[in-house]
C-alpha positions in Angstrom: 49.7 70.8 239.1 47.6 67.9 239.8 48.0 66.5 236.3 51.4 66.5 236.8 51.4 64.9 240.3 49.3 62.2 238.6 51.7 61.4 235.7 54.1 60.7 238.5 52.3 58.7 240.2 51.6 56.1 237.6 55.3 56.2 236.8 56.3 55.8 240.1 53.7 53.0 240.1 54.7 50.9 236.7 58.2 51.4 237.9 57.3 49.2 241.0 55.3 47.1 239.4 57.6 46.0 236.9 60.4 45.8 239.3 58.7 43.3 241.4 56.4 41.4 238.0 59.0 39.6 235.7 58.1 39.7 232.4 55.6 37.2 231.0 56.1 34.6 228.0 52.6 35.6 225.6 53.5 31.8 224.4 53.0 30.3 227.8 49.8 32.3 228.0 48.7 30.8 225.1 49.4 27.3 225.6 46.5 27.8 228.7 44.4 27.8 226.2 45.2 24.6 225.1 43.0 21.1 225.6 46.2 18.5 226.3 43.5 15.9 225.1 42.7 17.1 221.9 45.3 16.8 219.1 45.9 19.8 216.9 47.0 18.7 213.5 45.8 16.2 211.1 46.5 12.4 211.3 45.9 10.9 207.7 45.2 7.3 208.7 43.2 8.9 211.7 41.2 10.9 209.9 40.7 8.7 207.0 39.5 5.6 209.1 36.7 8.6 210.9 35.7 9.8 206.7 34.9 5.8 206.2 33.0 5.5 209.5 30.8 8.3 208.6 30.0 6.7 205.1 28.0 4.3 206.5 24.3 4.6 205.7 22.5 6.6 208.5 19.6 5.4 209.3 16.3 7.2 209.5 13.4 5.3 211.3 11.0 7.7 211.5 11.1 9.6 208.1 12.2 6.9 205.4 12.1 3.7 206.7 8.1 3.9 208.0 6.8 5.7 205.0 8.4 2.9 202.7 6.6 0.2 204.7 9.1 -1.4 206.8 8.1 0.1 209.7 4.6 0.7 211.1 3.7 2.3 214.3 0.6 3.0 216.1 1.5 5.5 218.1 3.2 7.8 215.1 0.8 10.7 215.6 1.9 14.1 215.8 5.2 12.7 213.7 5.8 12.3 210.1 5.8 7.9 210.8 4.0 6.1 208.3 1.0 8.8 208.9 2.9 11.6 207.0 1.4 14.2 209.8 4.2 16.4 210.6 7.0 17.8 209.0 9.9 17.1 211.6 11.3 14.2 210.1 11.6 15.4 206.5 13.7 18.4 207.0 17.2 18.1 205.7 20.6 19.3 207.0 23.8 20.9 206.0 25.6 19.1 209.0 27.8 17.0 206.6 29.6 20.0 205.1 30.9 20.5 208.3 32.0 17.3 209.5 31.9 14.6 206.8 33.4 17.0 203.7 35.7 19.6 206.0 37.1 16.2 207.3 37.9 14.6 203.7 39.1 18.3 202.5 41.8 18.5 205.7 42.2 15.2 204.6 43.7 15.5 201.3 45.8 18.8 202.6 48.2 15.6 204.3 48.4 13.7 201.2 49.7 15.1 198.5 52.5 13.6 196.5 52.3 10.9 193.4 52.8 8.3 196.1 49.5 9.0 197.3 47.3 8.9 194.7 45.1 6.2 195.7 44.6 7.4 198.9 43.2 10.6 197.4 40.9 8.8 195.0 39.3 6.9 198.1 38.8 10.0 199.5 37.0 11.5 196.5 34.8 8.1 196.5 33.8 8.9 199.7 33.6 12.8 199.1 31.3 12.1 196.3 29.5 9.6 198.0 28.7 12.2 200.7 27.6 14.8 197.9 25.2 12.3 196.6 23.3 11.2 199.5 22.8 14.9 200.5 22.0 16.1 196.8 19.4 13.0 196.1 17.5 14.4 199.4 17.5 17.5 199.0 17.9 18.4 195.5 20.0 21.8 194.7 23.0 22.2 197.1 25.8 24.3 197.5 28.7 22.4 194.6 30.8 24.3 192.9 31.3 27.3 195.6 31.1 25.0 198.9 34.0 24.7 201.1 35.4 27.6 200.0 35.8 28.9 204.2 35.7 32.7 204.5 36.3 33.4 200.6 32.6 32.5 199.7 30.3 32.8 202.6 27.1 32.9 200.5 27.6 29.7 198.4 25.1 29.3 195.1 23.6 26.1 194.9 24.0 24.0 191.3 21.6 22.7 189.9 21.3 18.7 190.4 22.2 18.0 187.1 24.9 19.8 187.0 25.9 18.3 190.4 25.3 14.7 189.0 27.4 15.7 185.8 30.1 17.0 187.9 30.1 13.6 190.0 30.3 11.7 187.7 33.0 13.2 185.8 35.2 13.8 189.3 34.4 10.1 190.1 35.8 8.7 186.5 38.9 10.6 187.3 39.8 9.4 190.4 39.2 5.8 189.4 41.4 6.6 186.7 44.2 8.2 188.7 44.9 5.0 190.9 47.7 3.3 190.4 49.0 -0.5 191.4 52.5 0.5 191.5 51.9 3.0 194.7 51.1 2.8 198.0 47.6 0.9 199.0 44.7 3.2 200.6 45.8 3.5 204.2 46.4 -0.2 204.6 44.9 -1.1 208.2 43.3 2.1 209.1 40.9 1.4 206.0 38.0 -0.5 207.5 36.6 -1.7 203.9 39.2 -3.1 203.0 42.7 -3.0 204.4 43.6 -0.5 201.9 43.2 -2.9 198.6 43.2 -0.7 195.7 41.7 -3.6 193.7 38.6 -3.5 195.8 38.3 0.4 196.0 38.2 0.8 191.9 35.1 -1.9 192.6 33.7 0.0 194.9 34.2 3.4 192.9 32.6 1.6 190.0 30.0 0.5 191.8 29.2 4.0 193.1 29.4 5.1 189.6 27.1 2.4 188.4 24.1 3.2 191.0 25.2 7.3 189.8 24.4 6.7 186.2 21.0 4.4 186.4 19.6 7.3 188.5 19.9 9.5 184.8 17.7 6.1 183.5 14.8 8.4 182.6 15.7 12.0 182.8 18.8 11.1 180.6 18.7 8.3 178.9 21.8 8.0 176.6 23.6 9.2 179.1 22.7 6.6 181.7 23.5 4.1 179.5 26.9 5.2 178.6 27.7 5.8 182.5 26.3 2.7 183.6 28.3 0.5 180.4 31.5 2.4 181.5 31.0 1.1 184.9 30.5 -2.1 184.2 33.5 -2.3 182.0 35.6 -0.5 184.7 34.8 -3.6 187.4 31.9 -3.7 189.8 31.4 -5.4 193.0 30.7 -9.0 192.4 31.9 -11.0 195.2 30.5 -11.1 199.2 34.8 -10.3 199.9 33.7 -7.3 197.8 31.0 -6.0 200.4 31.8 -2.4 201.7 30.6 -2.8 205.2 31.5 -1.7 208.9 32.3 -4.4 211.9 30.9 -3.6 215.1 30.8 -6.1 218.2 28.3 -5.4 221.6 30.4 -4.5 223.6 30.8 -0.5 225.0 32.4 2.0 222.6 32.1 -0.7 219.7 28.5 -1.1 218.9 26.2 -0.5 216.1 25.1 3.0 216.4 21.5 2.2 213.9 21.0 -0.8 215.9 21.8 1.0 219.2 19.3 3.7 218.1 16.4 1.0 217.5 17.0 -0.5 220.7 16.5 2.5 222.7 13.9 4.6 220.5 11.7 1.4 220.3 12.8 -2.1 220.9 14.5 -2.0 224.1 12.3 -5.0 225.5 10.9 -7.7 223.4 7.0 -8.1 223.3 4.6 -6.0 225.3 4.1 -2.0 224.3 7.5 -1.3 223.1 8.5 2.7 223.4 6.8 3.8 219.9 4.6 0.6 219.0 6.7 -0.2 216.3 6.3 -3.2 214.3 7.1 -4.4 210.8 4.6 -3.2 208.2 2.0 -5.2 206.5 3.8 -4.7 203.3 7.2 -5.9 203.9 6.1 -9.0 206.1 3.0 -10.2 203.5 5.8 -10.0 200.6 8.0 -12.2 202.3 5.4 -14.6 203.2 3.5 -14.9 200.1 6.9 -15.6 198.3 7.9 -17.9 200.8 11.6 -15.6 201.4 14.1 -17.6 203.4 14.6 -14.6 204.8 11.6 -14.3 206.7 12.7 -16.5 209.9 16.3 -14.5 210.2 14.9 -11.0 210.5 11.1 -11.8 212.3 10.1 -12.8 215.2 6.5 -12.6 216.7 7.2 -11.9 220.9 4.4 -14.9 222.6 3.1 -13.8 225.8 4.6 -16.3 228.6 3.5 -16.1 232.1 5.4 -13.0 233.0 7.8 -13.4 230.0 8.0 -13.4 226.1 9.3 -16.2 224.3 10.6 -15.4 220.1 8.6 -17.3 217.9 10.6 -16.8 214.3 8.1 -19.7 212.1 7.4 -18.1 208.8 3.9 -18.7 209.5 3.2 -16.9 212.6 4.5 -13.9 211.0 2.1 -11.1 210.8 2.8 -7.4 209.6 1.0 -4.4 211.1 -0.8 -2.1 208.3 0.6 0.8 208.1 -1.0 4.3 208.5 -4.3 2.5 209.6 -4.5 3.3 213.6 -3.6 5.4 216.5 -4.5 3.4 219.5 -2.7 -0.1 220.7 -4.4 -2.5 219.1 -5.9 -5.8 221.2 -3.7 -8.3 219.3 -0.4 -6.0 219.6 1.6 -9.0 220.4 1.0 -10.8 217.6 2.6 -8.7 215.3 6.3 -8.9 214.0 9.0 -7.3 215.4 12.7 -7.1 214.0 14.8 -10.2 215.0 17.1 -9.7 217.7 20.0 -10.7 214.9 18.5 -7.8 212.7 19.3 -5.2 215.6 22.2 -6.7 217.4 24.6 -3.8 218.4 27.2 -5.9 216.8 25.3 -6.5 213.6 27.6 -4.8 210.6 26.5 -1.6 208.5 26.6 -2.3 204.8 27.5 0.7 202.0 27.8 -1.0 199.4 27.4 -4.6 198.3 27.0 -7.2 195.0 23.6 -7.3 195.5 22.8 -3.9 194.6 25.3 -4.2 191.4 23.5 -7.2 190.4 20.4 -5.4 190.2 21.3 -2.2 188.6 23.0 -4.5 185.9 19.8 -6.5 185.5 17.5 -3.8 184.9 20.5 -2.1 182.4 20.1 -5.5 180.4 16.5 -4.9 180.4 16.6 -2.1 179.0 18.6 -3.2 176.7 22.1 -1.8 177.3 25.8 -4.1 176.8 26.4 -5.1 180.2 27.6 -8.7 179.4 24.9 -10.8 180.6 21.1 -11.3 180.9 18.7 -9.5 183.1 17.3 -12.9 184.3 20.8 -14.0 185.1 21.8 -10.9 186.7 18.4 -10.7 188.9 19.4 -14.2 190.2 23.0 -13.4 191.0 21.5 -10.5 193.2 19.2 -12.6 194.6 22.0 -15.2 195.9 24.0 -12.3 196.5 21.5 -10.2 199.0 20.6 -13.6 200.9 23.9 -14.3 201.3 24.8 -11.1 203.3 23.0 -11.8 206.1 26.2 -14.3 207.2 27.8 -11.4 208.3 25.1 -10.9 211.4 26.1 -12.7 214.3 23.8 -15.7 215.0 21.4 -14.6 217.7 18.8 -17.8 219.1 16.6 -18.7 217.3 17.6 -16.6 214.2 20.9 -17.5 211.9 22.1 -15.5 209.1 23.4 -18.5 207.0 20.6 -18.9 204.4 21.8 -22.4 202.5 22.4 -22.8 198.9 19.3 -25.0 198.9 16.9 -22.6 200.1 18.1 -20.0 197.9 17.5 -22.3 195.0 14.0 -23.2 196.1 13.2 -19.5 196.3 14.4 -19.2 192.8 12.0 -21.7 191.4 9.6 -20.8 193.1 9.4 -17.2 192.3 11.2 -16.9 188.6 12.3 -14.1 187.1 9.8 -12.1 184.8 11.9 -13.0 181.3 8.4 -13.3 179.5 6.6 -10.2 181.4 6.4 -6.5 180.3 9.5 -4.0 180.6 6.9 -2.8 183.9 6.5 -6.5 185.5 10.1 -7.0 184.7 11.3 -3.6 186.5 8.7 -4.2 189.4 10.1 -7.5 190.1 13.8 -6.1 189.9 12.8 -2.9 192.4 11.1 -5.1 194.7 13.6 -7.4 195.2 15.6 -4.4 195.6 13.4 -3.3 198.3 13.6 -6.1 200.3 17.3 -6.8 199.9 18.6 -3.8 200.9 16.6 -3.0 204.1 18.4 -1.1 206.4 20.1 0.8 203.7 16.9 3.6 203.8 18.4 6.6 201.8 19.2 4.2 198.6 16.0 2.8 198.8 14.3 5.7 198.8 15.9 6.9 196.0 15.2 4.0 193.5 11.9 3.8 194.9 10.9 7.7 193.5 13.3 6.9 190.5 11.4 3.3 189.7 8.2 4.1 191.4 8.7 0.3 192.5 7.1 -1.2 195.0 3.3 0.5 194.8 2.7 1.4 198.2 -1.0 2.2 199.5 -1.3 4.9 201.8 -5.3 4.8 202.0 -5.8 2.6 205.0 -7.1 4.7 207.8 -10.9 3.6 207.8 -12.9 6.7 208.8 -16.7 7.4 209.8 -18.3 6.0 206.6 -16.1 3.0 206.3 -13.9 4.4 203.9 -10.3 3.9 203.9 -9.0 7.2 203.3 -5.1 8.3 204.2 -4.4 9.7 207.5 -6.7 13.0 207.9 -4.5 16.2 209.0 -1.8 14.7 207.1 0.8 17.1 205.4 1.3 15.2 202.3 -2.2 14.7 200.8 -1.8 11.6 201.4 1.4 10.7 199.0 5.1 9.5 200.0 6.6 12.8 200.4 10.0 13.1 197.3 12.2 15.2 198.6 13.3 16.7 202.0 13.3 20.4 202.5 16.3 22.3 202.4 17.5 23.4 206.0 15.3 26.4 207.5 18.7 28.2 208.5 19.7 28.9 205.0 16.8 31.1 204.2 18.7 33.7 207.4 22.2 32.7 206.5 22.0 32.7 202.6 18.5 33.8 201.8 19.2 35.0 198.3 20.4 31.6 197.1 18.0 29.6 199.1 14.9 31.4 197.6 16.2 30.7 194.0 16.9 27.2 194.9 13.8 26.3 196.3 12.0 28.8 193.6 14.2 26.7 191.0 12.4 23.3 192.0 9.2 24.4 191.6 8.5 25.2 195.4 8.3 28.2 197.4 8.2 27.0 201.3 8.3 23.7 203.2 4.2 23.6 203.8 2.7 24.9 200.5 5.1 22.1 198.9 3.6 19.2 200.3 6.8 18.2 199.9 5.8 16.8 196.8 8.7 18.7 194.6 10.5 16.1 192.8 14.5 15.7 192.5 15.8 16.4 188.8 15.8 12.6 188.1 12.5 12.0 189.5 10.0 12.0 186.4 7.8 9.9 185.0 3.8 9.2 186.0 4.3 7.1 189.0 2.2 4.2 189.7 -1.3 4.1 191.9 -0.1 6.5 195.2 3.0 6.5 194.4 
């Protein structure tokens, strides 16, 4: 009886209820849900002009840039700095499989079509571009079976070479898909370059030419035929040719490396900056002794005035700090060089990609004797001219100017001349170290050619303990070396464990500190030089 009673109850009761509740529209619930801000499909130009902004060269202060003596810092302890004590700043990420690849992959969902073939091949430039920052950190990655979404959730990771086989392979395809007769790459929303096709094939054989010198040692033949098809296919050559990124100071349109500098170190010049950062020994001694017309633009020692600093930018006044040598504020701290205020203006450009590094590749290919079309001295000097050349792109900041004159360049030049009668080594030290010092700012690359070359020789013996001795930092995690590679991220041994161990176990490591991080990429062979 009472069951019953119930039952009519609740009838009674959704009778009422409905009579007096209209019925509801699920779609109208939905659209609650909804940000009105946030758009919810794909805009090609959009998205492309995001995919180019996030090719820009990160940069990494703390782990690369100190430890290849640009940067030195007394205060760098516990942090990996130019003292190599902890292992923070050397631990990789997978962050760009999420944002920079997912975006170019949605990307080329919008695009399909003949008339759009050399808006895909820009995008495969800068997928590949992506894939090769990432793999020459890292080492093994996730290739063949990433981005596959919820069909492959436990990705393998290929083997480097057979990542740097794919890319180059992918990247010769898409430079051979584009096509003058269609549509340009995006036109305005391409920040590069306005969507020239023209100038993306140089840039794409650029990125190919940097691809195959990395194989100079581990592959030989191969790098030469990479390299030689590059060359023939059309590199950068030109400063109109530069793949760089505008920025300006003013909010929402500033320099996001430069805006990082400011804040983690240089936000006021002279005195104890945040981190004690100055320029390194190294770098400033190199420019000095070779009397670099570069020096005054990038430099500047902050004199003590009354309550004030006033920028002194004379080559001779110039003063590097030694890196890895103290942990306390030295007495004479305001002697030593800082960055320029035109080297971190927050509307100085970000460069990719740029002559100067063409130059250079092609000059040591002519050393080692591959057709490239011209000689390594004459190449060498064309990246030279090309690298000072650059810094005309950097807004003029008092007392520092970017526009390094014709004259100067040429007085550099005959006064430091290329190497023609030195060993293959002198030749290829001189070549790397120019390298160095041209492309500062552009870490990650550096890096790279630096393990590939072992060019410059670093010393990382110069903290002087009780007997006198310079010795490297004690309690450092690297035994003293540069560290080779970055470890792969900690996450993956919970998320994909199986693959992870037989990665890591594949590159002759087990964990992030019984490494060292001493494990070398695929392409990394060879001796090395002194510490290096």
């Amino acid at each position: 009886m009472k069951k019953t009673f119930l039952k009519i109850i609740y009838a009674a009761g959704a009778v009422f209820i409905g009579s007096i509740m209209p019925s509801c529209d699920t779609q109208e619930l939905a659209d609650l849900n909804k940000n009105p801000n946030q758009i919810e499909y794909v805009i090609p130009q959009y998205s492309f002009t995001a995919a180019v902004m996030a090719s820009a060269p990160a940069q990494n202060y703390g782990a690369i840039a100190q430890g290849l003596q640009y940067y030195s810092s007394y205060k760098e302890v516990p942090a990996i700095g130019d003292k190599f004590y902890a292992f923070g700043g050397t631990a990789g990420d997978f962050n760009v499989y999420n944002n920079q690849l997912n975006r170019i992959l949605q990307l080329n969902t919008q695009i399909l079509g003949a008339e759009n073939v050399n808006k895909r091949a820009a995008c495969e430039i800068l997928r590949i571009l992506a894939f090769h920052v990432q793999t020459d950190l890292m080492g093994d990655l996730p290739y063949t079976e990433a981005m596959k979404g919820n069909t492959v959730l436990k990705p393998v990771y290929d083997t480097q070479e057979s990542i740097y086989t794919a890319m180059l392979n992918e990247l010769s395809a898409a430079l051979l898909s584009m096509d003058d007769n269609q549509p340009n790459v995006f036109g305005t929303a391409d920040p590069y370059f306005a969507g020239s096709i023209a100038k993306w094939k140089k840039f794409g054989y650029t990125l190919m030419l940097r691809l195959g010198m990395r194989l100079s040692d581990v592959q030989p033949a191969q790098a030469k035929i990479w390299v030689e098809r590059a060359v023939t296919g059309g590199v950068m050559t030109a400063s109109t040719d530069i793949a760089y990124l505008k920025y300006a100071n003013i909010t929402g349109q500033m320099n996001p490396n430069s805006s990082g500098m400011i804040s983690g170190n240089y936000a006021s010049p002279g005195g104890d900056n945040v981190e004690g950062g100055k320029w390194a020994a190294k770098f400033i001694d190199y420019l000095k002794t070779t009397q670099d017309p570069r020096l005054p633009v990038i430099s500047v020692v902050w004199v003590p005035s009354g309550s004030t600093y006033t920028a002194n930018n004379t080559p001779a006044t110039q003063r590097g700090m030694l890196s890895g040598s103290i942990n306390s504020k030295p007495t004479d701290f305001d002697t030593y060089s800082e960055p320029s205020l035109l080297f971190i203006d927050r509307g100085a450009p970000i460069i990719t990609m740029e002559p100067a590094e063409a130059y250079f590749i092609i000059a040591e290919a002519a050393l080692r004797g591959w057709s490239v079309g011209t000689t390594a001295e004459a190449a060498y000097n064309s990246g030279v001219r090309a690298a000072m050349d650059h810094w005309k792109l950097w807004p003029a900041v008092t007392p520092h100017s970017g526009v390094i004159s014709t004259a100067a360049v040429d007085a550099y030049l005959a006064l430091n001349p290329y190497l023609s009668g030195g060993t293959f080594a002198q030749q290829l030290e001189q070549i790397s170290t120019q390298k160095w010092v041209s492309m500062v700012g552009n870490d990650y690359e550096v890096y790279s050619n630096w393990r590939r070359t072992k060019y410059p020789v670093f010393n990382y013996a110069n903290w002087t303990n009780t007997l006198g001795v310079k010795v490297s930092y004690p309690g450092n995690v690297t035994a003293g070396k540069m560290w080779r590679r970055f470890s792969l991220p900690i996450a993956e041994r919970n998320v994909n464990p199986d693959n992870y161990y037989a990665a890591i176990a594949r590159q002759g490591f087990s964990e992030e500190t019984v490494d060292l991080l001493q494990g070398r990429m695929w392409w990394d062979v060879g001796p090395g030089t002194g510490q290096n």
